[in-house]
C-alpha positions in Angstrom: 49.1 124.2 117.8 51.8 125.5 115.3 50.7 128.9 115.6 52.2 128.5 119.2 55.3 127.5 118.1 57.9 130.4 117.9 58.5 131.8 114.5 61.6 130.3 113.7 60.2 126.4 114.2 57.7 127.1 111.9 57.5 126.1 108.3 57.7 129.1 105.7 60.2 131.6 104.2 62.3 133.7 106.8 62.6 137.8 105.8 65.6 139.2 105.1 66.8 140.3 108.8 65.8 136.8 110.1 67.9 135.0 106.8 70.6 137.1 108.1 70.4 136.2 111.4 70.2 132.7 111.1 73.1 132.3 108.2 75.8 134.5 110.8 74.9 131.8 113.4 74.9 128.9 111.1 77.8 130.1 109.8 79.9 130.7 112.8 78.7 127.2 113.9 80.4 125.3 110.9 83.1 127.3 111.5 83.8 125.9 114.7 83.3 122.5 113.8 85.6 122.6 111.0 87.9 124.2 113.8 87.7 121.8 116.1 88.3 118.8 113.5 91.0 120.9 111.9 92.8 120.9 115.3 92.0 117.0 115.4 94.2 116.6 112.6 96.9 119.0 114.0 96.8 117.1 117.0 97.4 114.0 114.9 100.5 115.2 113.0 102.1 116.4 116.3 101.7 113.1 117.6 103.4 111.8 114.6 106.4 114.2 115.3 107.0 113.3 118.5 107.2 109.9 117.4 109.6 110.4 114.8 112.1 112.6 117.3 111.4 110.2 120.3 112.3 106.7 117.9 115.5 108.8 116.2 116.7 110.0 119.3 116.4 106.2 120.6 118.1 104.6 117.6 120.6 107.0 116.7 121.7 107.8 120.4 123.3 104.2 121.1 125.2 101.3 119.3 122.5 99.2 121.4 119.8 100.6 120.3 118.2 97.6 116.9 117.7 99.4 113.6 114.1 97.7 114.0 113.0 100.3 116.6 113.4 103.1 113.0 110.9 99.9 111.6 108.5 100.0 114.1 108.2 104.2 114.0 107.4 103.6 110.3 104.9 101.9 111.6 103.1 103.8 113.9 103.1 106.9 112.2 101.4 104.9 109.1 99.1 104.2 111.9 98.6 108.1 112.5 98.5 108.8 109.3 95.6 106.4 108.5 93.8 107.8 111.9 94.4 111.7 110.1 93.2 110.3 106.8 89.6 109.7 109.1 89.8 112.6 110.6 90.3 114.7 107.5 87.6 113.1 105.8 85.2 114.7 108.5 87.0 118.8 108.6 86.6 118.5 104.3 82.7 118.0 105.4 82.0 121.2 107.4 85.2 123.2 105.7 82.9 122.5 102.1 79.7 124.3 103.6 81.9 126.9 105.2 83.6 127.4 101.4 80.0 127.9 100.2 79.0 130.2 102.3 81.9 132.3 101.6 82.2 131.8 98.0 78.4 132.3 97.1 77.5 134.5 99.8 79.9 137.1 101.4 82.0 137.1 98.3 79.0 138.5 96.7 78.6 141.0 99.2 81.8 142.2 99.4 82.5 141.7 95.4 79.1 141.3 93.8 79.7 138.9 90.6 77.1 137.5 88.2 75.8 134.6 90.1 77.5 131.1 88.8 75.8 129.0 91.6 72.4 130.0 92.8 71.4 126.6 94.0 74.0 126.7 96.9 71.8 127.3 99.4 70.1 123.9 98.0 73.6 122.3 98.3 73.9 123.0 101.9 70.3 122.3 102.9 70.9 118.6 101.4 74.2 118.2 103.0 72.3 118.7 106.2 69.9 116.5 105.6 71.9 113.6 104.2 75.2 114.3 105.3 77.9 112.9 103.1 81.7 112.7 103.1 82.9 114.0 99.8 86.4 112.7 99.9 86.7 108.5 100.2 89.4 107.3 102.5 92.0 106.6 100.2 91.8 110.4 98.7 91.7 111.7 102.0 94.8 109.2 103.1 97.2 110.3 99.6 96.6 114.4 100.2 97.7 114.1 104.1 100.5 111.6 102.8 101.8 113.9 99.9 101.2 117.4 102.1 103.4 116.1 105.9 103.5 112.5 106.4 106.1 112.1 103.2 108.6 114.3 105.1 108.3 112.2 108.5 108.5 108.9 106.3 111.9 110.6 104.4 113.4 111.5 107.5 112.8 107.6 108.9 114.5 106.4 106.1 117.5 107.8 105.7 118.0 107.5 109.5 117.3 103.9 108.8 119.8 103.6 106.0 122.5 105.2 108.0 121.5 102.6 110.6 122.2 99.8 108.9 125.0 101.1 106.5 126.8 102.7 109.9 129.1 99.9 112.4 129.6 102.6 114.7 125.8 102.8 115.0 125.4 98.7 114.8 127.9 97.7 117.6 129.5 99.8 120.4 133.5 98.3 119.4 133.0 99.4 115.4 134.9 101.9 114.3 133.9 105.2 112.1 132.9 104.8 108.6 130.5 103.4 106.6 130.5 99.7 105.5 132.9 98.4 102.8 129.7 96.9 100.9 125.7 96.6 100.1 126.1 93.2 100.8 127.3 94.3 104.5 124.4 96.6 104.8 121.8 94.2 104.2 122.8 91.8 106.5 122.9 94.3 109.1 119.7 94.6 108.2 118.4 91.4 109.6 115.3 91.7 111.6 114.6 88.4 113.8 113.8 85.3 112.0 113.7 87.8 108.6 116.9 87.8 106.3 118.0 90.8 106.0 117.4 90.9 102.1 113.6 90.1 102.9 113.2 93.3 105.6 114.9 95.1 102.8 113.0 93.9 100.1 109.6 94.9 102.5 110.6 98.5 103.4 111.6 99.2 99.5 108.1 97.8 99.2 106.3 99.7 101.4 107.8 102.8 100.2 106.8 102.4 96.7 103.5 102.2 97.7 103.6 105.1 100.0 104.8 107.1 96.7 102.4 105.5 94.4 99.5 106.7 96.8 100.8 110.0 97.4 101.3 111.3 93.8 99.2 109.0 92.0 95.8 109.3 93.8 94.3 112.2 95.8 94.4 114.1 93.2 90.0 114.2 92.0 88.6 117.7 93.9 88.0 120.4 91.7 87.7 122.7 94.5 91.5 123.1 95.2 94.2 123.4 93.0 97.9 123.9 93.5 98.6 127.6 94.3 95.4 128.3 96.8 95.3 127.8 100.2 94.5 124.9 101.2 94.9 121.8 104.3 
């Protein structure tokens, strides 16, 4: 029966113009893949654009418009951004078999070196077999933090700053300028049932821990460093 089977379902070492053939296709296959999840991702970040234009345009175009509305963008775009951070997790997958191939195998065509990996081919069988994310959540969550997300979160809170620290922006009758003290800023900054000091207390908060995980984590993968191209 499994002399019936075609020759490439069958069990046993390929020659050279069938290892070829199978290693373009395989190849151009995990190229799309990590294609298609690397436009996942871009899709993501656009998303989290047009959120951060459509909620600055709505807060900073009218008196009438609440400071919180700057609040809640912070919060949906941490809700991109930890939708990306998935996302990412699975392009880092196909882009490191993609890296391998090109690395161990049409670098040494095109530049034959001595050989400092000849089990890659055993990598990339196993990582078929048992696929595995090589990145954890967090890692994946700090590098698409420190590389766009930082900006949009910047941008959001200086607009919110101005927000609260602006009359002309707080109440339609105000005049030009800035308030006369922090105090007055703060209590602008009342949100609801929350003091002011407590909403300003939580967004100082939140973006500590934003810094904390974009510079002090994400950091572990030996495979890029600063200065190569990179996502």
């Amino acid at each position: 029966m499994d002399n019936e089977l075609p020759r490439q379902m069958r069990q046993g070492p390929l020659s050279a113009n069938e290892f070829v053939t199978t290693v373009s296709h395989f190849h151009r296959a995990e190229i799309a893949r990590m294609a298609g999840w690397r436009d996942r991702i871009d899709r993501t970040t656009n998303w989290a654009i047009t959120v951060v234009a459509a909620m600055l345009s709505v807060s900073l175009s009218t008196s009438s418009a609440h400071h919180g509305v700057l609040i809640f963008a912070m919060l949906l775009v941490l809700l991109l951004l930890w939708i990306e951070a998935r996302r990412y997790r699975f392009f880092d997958v196909y882009r490191a078999r993609v890296r391998q191939f090109e690395r161990h195998y049409f670098a040494q065509i095109f530049s034959p070196q001595e050989d400092h990996a000849a089990n890659w081919l055993a990598i990339v069988g196993e990582s078929l077999r048992t696929p595995r994310f090589h990145v954890s959540h967090g890692t994946a969550f700090a590098r698409r933090l420190r590389r766009n997300y930082i900006h949009m979160f910047t941008i959001l809170v200086i607009a919110w700053v101005l927000k609260i620290s602006t009359p002309s922006l707080q109440q339609a009758t105000a005049g030009a300028g800035l308030v006369h003290s922090a105090a007055e800023s703060v209590k602008n900054a009342t949100l609801g049932p929350l003091p002011g000091w407590l909403v300003v207390a939580m967004t100082a908060t939140f973006y500590l821990a934003l810094l904390v995980s974009a510079f002090a984590f994400g950091r572990t993968d030996t495979d890029i460093s600063e200065g190569d191209v990179h996502v």
